[in-house]
C-alpha positions as CSV (number, residue, x, y, z in Angstrom):
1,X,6.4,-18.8,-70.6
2,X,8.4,-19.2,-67.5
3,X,6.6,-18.0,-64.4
4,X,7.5,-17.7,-60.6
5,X,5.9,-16.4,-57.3
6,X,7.7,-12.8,-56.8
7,X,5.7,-12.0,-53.3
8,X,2.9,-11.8,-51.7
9,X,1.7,-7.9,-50.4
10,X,-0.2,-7.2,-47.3
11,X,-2.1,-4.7,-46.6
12,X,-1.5,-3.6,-42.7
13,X,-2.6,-1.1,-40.3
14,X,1.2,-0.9,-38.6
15,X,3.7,-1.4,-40.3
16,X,6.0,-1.9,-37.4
17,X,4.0,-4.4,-35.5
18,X,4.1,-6.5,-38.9
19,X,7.6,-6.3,-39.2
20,X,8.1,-7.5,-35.7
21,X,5.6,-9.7,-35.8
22,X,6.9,-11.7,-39.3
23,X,10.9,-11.2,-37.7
24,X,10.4,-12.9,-34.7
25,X,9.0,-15.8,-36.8
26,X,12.5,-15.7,-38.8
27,X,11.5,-13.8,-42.1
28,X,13.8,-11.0,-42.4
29,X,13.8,-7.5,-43.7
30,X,15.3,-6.8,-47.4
31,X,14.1,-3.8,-48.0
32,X,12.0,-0.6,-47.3
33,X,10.6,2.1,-49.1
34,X,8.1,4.7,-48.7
35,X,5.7,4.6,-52.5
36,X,4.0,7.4,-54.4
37,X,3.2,9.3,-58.0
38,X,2.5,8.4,-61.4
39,X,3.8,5.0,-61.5
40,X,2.5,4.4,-58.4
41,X,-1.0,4.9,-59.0
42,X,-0.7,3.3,-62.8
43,X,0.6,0.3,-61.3
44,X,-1.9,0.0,-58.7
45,X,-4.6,1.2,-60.3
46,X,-5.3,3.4,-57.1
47,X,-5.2,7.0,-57.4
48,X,-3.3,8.8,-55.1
49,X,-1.3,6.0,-53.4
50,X,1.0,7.0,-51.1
51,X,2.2,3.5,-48.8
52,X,5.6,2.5,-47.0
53,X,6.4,-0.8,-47.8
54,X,8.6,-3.8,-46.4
55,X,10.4,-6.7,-47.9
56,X,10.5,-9.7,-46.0
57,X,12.4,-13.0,-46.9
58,X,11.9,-16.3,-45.8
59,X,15.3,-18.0,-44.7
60,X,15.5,-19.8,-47.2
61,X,15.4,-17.6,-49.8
62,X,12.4,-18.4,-52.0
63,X,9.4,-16.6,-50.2
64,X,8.8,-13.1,-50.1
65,X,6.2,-11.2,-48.2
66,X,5.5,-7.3,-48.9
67,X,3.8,-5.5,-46.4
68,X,2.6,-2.2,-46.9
69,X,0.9,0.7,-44.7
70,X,-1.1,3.5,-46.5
71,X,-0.3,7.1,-45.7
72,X,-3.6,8.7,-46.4
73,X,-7.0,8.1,-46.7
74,X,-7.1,5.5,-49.0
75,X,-7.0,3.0,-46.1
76,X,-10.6,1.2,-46.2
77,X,-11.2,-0.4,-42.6
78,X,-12.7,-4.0,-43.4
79,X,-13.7,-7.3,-41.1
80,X,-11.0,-9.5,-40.8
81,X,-10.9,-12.4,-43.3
82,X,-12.6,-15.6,-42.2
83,X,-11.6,-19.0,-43.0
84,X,-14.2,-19.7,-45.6
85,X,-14.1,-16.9,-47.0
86,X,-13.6,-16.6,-51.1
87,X,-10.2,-14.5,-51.9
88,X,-7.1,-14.0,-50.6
89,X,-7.3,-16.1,-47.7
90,X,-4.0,-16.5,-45.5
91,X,0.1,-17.3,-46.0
92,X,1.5,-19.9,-44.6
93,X,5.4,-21.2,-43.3
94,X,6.6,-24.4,-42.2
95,X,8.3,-24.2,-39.3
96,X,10.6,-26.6,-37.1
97,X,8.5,-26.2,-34.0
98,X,5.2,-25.1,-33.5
99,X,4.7,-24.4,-29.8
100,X,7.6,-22.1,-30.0
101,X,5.9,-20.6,-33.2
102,X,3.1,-20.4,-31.1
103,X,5.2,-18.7,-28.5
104,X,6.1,-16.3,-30.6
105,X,2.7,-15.0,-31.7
106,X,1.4,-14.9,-28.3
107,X,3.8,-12.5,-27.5
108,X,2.6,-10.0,-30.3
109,X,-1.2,-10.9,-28.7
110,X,-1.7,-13.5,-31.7
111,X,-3.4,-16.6,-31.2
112,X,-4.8,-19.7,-33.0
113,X,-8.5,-18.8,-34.2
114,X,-9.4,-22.4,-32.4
115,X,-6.5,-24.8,-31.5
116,X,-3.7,-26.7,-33.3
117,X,-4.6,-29.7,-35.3
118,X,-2.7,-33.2,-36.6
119,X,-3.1,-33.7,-40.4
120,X,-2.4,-37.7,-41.1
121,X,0.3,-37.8,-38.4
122,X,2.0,-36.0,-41.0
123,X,1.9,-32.2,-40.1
124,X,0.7,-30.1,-36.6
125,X,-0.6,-26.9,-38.1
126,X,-2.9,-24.1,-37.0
127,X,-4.1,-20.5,-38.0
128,X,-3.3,-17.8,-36.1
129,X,-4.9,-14.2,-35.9
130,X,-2.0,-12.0,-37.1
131,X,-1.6,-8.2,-37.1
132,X,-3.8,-6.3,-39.2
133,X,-6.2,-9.5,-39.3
134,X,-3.6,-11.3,-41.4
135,X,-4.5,-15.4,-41.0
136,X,-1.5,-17.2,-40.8
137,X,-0.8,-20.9,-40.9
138,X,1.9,-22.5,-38.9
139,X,2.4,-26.3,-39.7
140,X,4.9,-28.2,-38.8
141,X,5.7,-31.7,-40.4
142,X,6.0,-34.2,-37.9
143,X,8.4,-36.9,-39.7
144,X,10.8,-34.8,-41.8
């Protein structure tokens, strides 16, 4: 059976500040749409959702983040996910230059959770705080 990756979905508090945050990086938006009813909530398995979503693409064309904002109540508030944590843990993008991804997230008030690192003088890479909590690793390979 043939099997791919179709996205990855992310919960959010603001949908907006994800967008912006995940556009200035390069990924951009394919589609929106506001989520709700029967199918909804089979598909789920959450009664009464009710979410906007976003599509975002990498530029290349093979990654796919979906980020979603709840509507109601069904939003539970919970600590931001730590680095050893067991779960979904982060998403990660290569990127051409790291300081200016960097850049970037400091201008949405995201930071590395302690500094950027050298794997092997093979990749810089680093997680950064996103919106919502999200951890997000930035590497970049050093000898492409």
């Amino acid at each position: 059976m043939p099997i791919r990756l179709e996205n990855v979905g992310i919960a959010v508090h603001d949908l907006e500040e994800a967008i912006a945050f995940f556009a200035d990086l390069g990924l951009t938006e394919v589609g929106r749409d506001t989520v709700s009813g029967e199918w909804s909530d089979t598909a789920v398995g959450l009664d009464g959702n009710h979410a906007k979503i976003a599509m975002l693409q990498t530029p290349d064309g093979q990654g796919t983040l979906e980020l979603f904002e709840y509507l109601d109540e069904l939003a539970i508030e919970t600590q931001p996910t730590q680095p050893n944590e067991i779960g979904m843990h982060r998403v990660a993008f290569s990127v051409d230059d790291i300081d200016a991804a960097l850049d970037i997230a400091a201008r949405h008030g995201c930071y590395p959770l302690r500094g950027v690192a050298t794997y092997e003088d093979t990749y810089k890479l680093t997680y950064v705080r996103g919106p919502s909590g999200i951890i997000v690793m930035l590497a970049q390979e050093l000898h492409p």
